[in-house]
C-alpha positions as CSV (number, residue, x, y, z in Angstrom):
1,X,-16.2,105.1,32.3
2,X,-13.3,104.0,34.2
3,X,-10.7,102.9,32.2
4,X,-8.8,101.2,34.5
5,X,-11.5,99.3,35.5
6,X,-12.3,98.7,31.9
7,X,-8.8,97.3,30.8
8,X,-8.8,94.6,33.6
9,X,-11.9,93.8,32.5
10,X,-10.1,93.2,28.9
11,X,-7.1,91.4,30.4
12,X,-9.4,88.7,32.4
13,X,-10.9,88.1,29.1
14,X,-7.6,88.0,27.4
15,X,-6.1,85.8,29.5
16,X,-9.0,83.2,29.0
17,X,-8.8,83.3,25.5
18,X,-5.1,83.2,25.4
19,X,-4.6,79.7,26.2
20,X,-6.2,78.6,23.1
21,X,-3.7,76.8,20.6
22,X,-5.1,78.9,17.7
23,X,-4.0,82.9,18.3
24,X,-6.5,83.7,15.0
25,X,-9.6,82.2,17.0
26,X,-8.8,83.4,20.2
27,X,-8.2,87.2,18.9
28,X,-11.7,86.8,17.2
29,X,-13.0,85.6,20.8
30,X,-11.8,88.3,22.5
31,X,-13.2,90.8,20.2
32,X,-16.6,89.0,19.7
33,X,-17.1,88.6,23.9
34,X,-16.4,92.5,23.6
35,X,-18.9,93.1,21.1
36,X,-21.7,91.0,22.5
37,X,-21.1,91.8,26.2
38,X,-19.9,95.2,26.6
39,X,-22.5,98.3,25.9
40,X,-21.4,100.9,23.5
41,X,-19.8,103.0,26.0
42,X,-17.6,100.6,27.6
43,X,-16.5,99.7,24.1
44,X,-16.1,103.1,23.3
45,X,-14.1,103.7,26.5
46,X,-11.9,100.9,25.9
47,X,-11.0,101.7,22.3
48,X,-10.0,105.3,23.6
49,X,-7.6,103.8,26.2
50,X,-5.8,102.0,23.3
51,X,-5.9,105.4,21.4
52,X,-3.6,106.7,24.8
53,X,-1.9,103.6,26.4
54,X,-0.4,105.6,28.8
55,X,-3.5,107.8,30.2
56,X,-5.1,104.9,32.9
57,X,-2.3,103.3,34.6
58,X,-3.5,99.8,33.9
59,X,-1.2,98.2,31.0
60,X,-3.4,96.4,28.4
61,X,-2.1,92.6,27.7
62,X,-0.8,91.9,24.1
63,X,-3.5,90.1,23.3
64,X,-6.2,92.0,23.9
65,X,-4.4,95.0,22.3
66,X,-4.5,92.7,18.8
67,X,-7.2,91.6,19.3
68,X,-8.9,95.6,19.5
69,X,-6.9,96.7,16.7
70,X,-7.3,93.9,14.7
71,X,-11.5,94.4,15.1
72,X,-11.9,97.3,15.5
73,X,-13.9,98.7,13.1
74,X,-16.4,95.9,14.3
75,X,-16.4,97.0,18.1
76,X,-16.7,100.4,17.1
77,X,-20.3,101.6,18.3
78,X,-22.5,102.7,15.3
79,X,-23.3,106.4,15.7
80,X,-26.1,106.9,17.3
81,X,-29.3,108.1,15.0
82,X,-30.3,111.9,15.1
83,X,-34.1,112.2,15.8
């Protein structure tokens, strides 16, 4: 996945949600448009680039930064089931 690609994606979400008057919903948007849209990899992906900010290139807003730690056990991917 391209991380890069993936943070902008993030930010463009961000920035939707961030002119909302209450911070609390809007940090639950973000991280429920994540959950719902996003496949497991992309999520994945995206949680990893918060892991090393510095790795992509692409700075993550503040917003969507709190709003990935803030959820994150919720946009972590369940592990997927041995067969």
């Amino acid at each position: 996945m391209d991380s890069q690609n993936l943070i902008d994606m993030a930010n463009r979400i961000g920035d939707f949600f961030d002119s909302m008057p209450d911070r609390e919903e809007a940090l639950a948007g973000i991280a429920d448009h994540i959950r719902r849209f996003w496949e497991p990899r992309m999520r994945r992906a995206l949680l990893a680039a918060l892991d090393e900010p510095d790795a992509s290139g692409v700075e993550m807003s503040g917003i969507v930064r709190e709003a990935l730690v803030k959820h994150r056990d919720s946009l972590t991917p369940a592990a997927a089931a041995a067969v």
